[in-house]
C-alpha positions in Angstrom: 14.2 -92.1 21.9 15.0 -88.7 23.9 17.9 -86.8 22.4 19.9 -84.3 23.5 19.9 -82.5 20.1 16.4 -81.7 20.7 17.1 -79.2 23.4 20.5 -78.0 22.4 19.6 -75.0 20.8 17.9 -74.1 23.6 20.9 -75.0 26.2 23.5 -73.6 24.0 21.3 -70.2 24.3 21.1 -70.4 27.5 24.9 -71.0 28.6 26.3 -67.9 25.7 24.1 -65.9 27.7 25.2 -66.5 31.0 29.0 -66.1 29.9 28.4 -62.7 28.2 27.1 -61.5 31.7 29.4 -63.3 34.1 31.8 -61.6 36.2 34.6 -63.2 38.8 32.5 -63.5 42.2 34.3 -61.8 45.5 35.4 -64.4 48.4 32.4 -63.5 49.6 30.2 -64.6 46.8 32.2 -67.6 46.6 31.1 -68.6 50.1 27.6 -67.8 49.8 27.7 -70.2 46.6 29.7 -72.7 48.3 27.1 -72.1 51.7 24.5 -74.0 49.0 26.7 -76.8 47.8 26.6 -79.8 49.2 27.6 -83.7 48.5 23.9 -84.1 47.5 22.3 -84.0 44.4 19.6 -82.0 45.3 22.1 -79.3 46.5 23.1 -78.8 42.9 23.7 -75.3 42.1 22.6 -73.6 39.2 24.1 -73.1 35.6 25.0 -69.1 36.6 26.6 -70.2 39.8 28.8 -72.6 38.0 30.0 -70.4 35.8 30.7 -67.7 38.5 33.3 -70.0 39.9 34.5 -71.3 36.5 35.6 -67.6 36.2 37.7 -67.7 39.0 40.0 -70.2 36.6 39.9 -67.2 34.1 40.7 -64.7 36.3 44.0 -63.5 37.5 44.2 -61.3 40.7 44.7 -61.4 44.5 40.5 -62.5 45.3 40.4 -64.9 42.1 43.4 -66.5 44.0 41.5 -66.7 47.3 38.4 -67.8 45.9 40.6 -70.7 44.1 41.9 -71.9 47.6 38.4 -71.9 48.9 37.2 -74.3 45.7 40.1 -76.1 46.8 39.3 -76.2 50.2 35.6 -76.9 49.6 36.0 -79.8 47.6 38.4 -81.7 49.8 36.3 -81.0 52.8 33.4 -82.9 51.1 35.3 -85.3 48.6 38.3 -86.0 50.5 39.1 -87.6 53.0 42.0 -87.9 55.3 42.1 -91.7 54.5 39.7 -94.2 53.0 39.4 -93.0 49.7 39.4 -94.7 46.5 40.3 -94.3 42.9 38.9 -96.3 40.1 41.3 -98.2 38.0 40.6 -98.5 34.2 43.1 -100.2 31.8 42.6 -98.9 28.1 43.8 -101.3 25.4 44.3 -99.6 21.9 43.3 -102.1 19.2 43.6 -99.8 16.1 45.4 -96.9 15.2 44.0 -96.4 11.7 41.7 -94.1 11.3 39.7 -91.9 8.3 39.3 -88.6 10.2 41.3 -86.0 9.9 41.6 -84.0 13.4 44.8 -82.3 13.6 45.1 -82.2 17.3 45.2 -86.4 17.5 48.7 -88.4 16.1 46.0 -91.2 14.7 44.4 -88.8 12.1 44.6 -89.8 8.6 46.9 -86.4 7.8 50.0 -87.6 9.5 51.3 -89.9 7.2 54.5 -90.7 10.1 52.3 -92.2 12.3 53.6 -95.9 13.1 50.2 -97.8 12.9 49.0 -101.3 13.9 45.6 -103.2 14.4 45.6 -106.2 16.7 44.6 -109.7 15.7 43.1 -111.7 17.8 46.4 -113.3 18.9 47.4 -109.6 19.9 44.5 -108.5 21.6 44.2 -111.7 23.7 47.5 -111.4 24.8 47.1 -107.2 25.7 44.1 -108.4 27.9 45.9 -111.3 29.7 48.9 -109.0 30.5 46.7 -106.0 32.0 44.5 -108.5 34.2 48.0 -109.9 35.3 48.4 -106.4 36.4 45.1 -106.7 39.4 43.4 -105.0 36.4 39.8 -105.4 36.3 38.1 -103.3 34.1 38.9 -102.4 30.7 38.6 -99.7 27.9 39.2 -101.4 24.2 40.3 -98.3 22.4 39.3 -97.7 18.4 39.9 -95.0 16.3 37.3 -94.5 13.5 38.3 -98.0 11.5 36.8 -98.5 8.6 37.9 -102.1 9.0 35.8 -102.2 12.5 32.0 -102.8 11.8 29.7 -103.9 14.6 30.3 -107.5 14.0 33.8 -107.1 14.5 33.3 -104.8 17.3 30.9 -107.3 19.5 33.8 -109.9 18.5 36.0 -108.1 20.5 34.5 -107.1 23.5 32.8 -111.1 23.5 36.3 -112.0 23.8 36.8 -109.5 26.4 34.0 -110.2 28.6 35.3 -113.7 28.6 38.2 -112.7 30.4 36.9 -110.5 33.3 33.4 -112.8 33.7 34.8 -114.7 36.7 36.4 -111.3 38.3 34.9 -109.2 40.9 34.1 -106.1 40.2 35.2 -106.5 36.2 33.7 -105.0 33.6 34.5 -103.8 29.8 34.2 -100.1 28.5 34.3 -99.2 24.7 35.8 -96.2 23.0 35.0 -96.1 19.6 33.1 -93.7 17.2 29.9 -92.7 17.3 28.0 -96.0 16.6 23.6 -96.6 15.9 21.6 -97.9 18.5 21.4 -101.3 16.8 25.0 -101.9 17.2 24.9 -100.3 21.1 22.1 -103.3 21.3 23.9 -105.7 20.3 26.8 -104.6 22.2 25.0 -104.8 24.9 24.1 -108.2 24.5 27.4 -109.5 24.4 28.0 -107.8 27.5 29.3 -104.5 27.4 29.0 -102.8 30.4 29.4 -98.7 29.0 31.1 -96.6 26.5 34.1 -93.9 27.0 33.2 -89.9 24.6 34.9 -87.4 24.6 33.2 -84.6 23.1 35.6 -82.6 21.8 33.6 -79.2 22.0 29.9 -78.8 22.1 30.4 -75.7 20.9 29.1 -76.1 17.3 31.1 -73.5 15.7 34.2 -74.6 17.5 33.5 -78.3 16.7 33.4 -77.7 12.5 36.8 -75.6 12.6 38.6 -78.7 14.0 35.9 -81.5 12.7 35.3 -80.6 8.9 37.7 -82.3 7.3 37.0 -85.5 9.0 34.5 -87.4 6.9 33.1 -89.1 10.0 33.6 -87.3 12.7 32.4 -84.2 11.2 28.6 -84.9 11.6 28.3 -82.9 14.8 24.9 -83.9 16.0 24.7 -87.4 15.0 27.7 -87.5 17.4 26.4 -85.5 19.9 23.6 -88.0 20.4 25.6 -90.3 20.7 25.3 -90.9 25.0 21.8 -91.1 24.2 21.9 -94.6 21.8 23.9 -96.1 24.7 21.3 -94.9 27.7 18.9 -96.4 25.5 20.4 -99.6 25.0 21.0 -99.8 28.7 24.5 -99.1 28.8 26.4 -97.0 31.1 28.3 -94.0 29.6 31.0 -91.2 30.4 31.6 -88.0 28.6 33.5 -84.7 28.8 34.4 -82.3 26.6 38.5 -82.3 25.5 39.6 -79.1 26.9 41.2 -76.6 24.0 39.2 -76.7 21.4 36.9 -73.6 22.5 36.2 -71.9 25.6 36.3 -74.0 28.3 33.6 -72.5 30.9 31.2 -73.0 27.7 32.6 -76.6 27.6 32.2 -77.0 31.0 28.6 -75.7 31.8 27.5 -78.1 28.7 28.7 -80.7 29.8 27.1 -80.1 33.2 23.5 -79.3 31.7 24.2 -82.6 29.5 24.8 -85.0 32.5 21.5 -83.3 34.2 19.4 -83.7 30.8 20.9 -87.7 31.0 19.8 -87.8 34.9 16.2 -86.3 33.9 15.9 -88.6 30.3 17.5 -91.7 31.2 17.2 -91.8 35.0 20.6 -91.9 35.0 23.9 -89.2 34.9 27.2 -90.0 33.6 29.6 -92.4 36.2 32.6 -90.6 34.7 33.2 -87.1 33.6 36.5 -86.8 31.5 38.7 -84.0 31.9 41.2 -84.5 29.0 43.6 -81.5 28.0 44.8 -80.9 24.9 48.5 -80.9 24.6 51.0 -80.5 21.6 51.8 -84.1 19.5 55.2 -85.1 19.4 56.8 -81.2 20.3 54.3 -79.9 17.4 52.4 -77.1 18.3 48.5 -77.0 17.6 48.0 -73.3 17.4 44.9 -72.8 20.0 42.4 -70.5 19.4 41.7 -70.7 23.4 44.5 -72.3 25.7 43.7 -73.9 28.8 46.1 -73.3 32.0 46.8 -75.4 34.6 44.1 -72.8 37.2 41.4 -73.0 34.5 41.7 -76.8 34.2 41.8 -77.5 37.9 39.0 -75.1 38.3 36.9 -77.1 35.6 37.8 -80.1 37.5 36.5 -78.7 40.7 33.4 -77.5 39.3 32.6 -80.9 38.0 32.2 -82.4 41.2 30.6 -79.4 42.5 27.4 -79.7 39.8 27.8 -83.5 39.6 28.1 -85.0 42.9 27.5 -87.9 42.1 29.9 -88.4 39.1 33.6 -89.2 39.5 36.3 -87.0 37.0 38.5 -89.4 35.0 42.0 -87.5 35.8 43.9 -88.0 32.1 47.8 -89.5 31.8 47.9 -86.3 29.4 48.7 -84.6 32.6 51.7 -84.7 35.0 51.1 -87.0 38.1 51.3 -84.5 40.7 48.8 -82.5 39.1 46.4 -85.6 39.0 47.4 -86.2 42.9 46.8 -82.6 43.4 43.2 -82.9 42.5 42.4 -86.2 42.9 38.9 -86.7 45.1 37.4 -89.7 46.7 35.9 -92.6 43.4 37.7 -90.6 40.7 38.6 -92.8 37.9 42.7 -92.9 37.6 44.8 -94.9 35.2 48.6 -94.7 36.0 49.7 -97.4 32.8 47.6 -97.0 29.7 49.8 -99.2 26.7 51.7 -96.0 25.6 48.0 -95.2 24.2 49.0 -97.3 21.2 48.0 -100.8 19.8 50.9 -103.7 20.9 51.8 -100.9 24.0 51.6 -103.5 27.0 53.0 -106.2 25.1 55.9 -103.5 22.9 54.7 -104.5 19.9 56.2 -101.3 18.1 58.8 -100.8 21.2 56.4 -98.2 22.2 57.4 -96.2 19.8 56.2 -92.5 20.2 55.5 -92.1 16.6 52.5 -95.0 17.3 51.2 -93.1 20.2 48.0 -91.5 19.8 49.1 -88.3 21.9 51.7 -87.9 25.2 51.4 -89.6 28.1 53.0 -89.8 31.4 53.2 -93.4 32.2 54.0 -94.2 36.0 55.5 -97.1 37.7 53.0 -99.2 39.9 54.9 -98.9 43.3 55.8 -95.8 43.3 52.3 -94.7 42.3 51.0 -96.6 45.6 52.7 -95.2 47.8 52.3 -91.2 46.6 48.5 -92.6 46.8 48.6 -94.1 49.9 50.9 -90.8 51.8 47.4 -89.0 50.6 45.0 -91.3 52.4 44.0 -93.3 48.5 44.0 -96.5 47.6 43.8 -98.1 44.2 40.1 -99.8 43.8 40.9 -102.4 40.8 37.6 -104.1 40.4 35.1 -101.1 41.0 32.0 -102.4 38.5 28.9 -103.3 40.6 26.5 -106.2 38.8 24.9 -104.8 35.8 21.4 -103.1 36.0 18.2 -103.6 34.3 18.5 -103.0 30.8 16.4 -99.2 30.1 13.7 -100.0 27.6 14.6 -100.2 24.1 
């Protein structure tokens, strides 16, 4: 099986180097980059490019400004339309909020003792399901945290059930965000009709990684987690990944993730369908004491880039943030979820009240209607069953 591990060192080499040279490119550079980026994949531009204009989200000053409005300008001219365009809807459903790791940043970690927890029965999680596809939802997330109560049995249990629900549906599908699991269990996942899974990285850098990952007796095994994209190409299953801006620098977070979705295209055949673009923010007015911080330019200009190296792939814009910063960079098949359960087992059907102590970290939960129509004023429209008919299984 091909691995991303097995080139790592190589790529990780490859993108400290270009950082420790970059500068912030003139307007003038930032058109002659932009001059040979185009909607196509074979336009893609090159990791030193990309991490010119990721410096422009580092950079304060009169040009960076400029060169920001002509990202802007480039990526709506190619991504976004004055009407017609669509945004994918996923519903996640948390089914357990217990968890062994330890990372400090997440309210599920095994540290905070205050954290209101729950793990659906079967009762619970049917119910969760029945509510969200009541909603025109179509495609759904089930949402774990590293269970030790959740083995792969129990795991292909659940997303049987909620297969079930969504077979008749057009355009329905299931997702699963879990830890990182073998390839056996992505197989037999598979099987039972799992259509992709939902990683976050947390930080490909590895140094980064172990400050916030070694206390977590799962979670910190860095590259058996790293691989894990490549168990689910291999057992034919779809995948999206990011990295969770915060946790280290994000233009090295970035370009990674780019030359890992180009490694997937060149391995698998196939790049990521989703790129997620998930912020770190303080839990419950606690700060988290950042080594890096990530502002609102240096995020939208990771956003931006995205699309820019991965034409192909849509950016999953993260309840974490404010709505009008979502609608501000929203582009034509992004994935957008305005209603995700409070991010908390029982949240669609209040079985802790949606209490904030259950969450899993802030959200900013929006009202259907009024979510149409901001959508709609900006030429969007909400695409609820998005998932085409499954392909060929890659071979195993």
């Amino acid at each position: 099986m091909s691995l991303f591990s097995s080139v790592y060192a190589e790529r990780d080499d490859e993108v400290r180097a270009i950082l420790e040279a970059v500068r912030c490119p003139s307007p003038q550079r930032v058109e002659e980059i932009l001059a040979h980026s185009g909607a196509a994949s074979s336009d893609a531009l090159n990791l030193a490019e990309l991490a010119e204009l990721l410096q422009i989200g580092a950079t304060p000053g009169t040009d960076s400004d400029a060169s920001f409005e002509m990202l802007r300008a480039h990526t709506r001219r190619l991504w976004r339309a004055p009407s017609g365009n669509r945004v994918r809807y996923v519903a996640p459903i948390y089914v357990s909020s217990f968890c062994v790791d330890a990372c400090p940043y997440c309210n599920f970690s095994a540290l905070r003792k205050d954290t209101v927890r729950h793990r659906l029965g079967l009762a619970e999680l049917d119910r969760e399901i029945e509510l969200v596809l009541a909603r025109d939802a179509r495609v759904v997330e089930l949402v774990y945290a590293t269970d030790p109560e959740y083995d792969t049995r129990m795991l292909v249990r659940d997303v049987s059930r909620a297969v079930e629900a969504v077979r008749h549906l057009d355009g329905g599908g299931v997702l699963l965000c879990t830890e990182y699991l073998s390839a056996h269990a992505y197989e037999a996942l598979a099987d039972a009709g799992l259509r992709g899974i939902v990683q976050w990285d947390e930080t490909l850098d590895e140094r980064a990684y172990a400050r916030w990952h070694a206390a977590s007796p799962r979670k910190s095994d860095f590259r058996t987690r790293m691989d894990n994209h490549d168990r689910a190409l291999g057992a034919g299953l779809e995948v999206a990944n990011g990295a969770l801006f915060g946790l280290a620098d994000f233009r090295y977070d970035a370009l990674m993730q780019v030359a890992r979705a180009r490694y997937f295209a060149e391995a698998w055949g196939r790049g990521p369908f989703v790129m997620g673009t998930a912020r770190l923010k303080p839990i419950a007015g606690k700060e988290l004491h950042l080594q890096t911080t990530v502002d609102d330019r240096a995020h939208e200009t990771a956003l931006m880039v995205y699309k820019i190296a991965l034409p192909q792939a849509g950016r999953w814009l993260q309840t974490r943030e404010t709505f009008e910063i979502n609608l501000r960079n929203l582009l034509d098949d992004d994935v957008f979820t305005y209603s995700c359960g409070e991010v908390q087992p029982g949240g669609y059907t209040q079985i802790n009240a949606t209490s904030p102590a259950g969450a899993q970290f802030g959200v900013n939960e929006m009202e259907r209607s009024y979510v149409d129509r901001a959508l709609s004023a900006q030429g969007f429209h909400i695409d609820y069953g998005w998932m085409a008919a499954p392909r060929a299984l890659a071979t195993r």
